[in-house]
N, C-alpha and C positions, 0 to 999 in steps of 0.2 A: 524444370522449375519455372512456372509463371509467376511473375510480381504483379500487386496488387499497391492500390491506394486506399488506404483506411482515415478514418476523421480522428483528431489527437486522441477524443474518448476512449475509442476503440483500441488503440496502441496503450491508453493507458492502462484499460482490464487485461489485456494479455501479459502486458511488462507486469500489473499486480499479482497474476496468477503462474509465476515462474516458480519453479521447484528447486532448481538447482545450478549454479553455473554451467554457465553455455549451452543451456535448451532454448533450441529454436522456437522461432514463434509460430511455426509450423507443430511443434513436439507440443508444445503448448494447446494449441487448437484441439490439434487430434487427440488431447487427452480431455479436454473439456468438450469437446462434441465427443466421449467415449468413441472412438473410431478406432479401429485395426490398425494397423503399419500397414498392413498389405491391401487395404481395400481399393477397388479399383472400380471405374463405373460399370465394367458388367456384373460386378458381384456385388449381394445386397449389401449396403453396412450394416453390420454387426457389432452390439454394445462392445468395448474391452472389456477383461475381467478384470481389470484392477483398478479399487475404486479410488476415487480424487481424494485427498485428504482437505478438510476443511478445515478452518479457521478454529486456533484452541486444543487440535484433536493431536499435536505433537510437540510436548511440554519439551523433548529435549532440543526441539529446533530452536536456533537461532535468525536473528534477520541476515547477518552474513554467510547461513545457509542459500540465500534467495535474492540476492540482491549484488551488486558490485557498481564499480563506478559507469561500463559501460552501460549500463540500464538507462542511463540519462544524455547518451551523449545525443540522441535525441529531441529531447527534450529542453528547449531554448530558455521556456517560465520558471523563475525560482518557488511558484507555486506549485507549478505541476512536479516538482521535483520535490516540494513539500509533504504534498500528495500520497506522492508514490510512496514514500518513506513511511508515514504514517502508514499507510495501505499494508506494507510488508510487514510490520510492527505488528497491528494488528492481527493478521493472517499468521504470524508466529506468535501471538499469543492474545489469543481473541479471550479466551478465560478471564487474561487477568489485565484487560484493557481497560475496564472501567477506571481503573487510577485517574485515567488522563483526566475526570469530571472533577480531584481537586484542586488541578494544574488553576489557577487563578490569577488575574492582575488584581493590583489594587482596587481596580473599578471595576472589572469585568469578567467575566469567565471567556477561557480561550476555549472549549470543550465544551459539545451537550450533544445530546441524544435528537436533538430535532434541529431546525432551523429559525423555527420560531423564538425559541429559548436565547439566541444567540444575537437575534435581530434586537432583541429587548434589553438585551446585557448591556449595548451602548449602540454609537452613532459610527456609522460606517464602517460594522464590523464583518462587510463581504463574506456571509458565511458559505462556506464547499461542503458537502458532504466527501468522506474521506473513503475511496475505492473502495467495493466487496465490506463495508463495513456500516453498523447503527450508528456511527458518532459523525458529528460535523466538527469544523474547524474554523475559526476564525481565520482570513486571511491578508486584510488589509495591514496587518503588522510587516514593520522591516524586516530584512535579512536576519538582522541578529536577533531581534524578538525568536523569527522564529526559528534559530538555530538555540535559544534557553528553552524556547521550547521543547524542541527535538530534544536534547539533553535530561529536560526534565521527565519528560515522556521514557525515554532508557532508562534511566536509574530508578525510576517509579517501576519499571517492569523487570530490575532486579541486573540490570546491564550496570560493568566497574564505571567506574569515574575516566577508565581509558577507553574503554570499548563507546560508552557512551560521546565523547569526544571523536572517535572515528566515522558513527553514527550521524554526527551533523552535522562530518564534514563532507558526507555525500552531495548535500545542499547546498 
């Protein structure tokens, strides 16, 4: 096994494209570059046959399918952990994400589909596009903004009033 250094972005698409607890970032790769388990450099790689499921395409998954606390321990920025959370969210249920664009402050929208939209909404609202997905985020909000956030974002996508509460305390 050789280790590698990757730029945070790069750790952040793989940590978003996790299937299931305790897939390597290895098991990970090799299913997103469809690769074999057994490919080796004298043998050609060969697609796998099983295809990646996308964002939306498995209504019974949930985000604690995909996610746990270790995912972040990496992870230093309460952004980047903001991120990732959204990103998982998303990716378990990309269908019924659009909710997140009634999420609103009094002055602003926390949520849009572009960057521009967001830039307009008000004054130094640092907008992220949100991993593997069409929506941006406001980021310049505190901790706990964006932990109502997070909350409001679960229970919009049909998470308890408990489960949602577990959901923001990944952050």
């Amino acid at each position: 096994m050789k280790r590698i250094e990757i730029d945070d972005d790069i750790y952040t698409y793989i940590a978003a494209n996790t299937e299931h607890i305790g897939e390597s970032a290895s098991d990970i790769l090799r299913r997103l570059l469809q690769l074999q388990e057994t490919a080796t450099v004298a043998d050609p790689v060969k697609p796998a046959a099983a295809k990646v499921a996308t964002a939306g395409t498995s209504a019974q998954r949930t985000v604690f399918d995909v996610i746990t606390s270790a995912d972040f321990a990496g992870e230093k920025s309460v952004v980047g952990r903001f991120l990732h959370i959204l990103s998982m969210l998303y990716r378990c249920h990309g269908d019924a994400f659009q909710v997140v664009l009634d999420i609103k402050g009094r002055d602003r929208i926390y949520f849009a589909t572009s960057e521009q939209a967001l830039l307009e909404s008000g004054n130094s609202t640092n907008p992220k596009q949100i991993p593997q997905s069409p929506y941006w985020v406001i980021t310049n909000s505190n901790t706990t903004k964006k932990k109502s956030m997070l909350t409001q974002v679960a229970t919009g996508l049909g998470y308890t009033p408990a489960d949602a509460e577990k959901i923001r305390d990944f952050l």
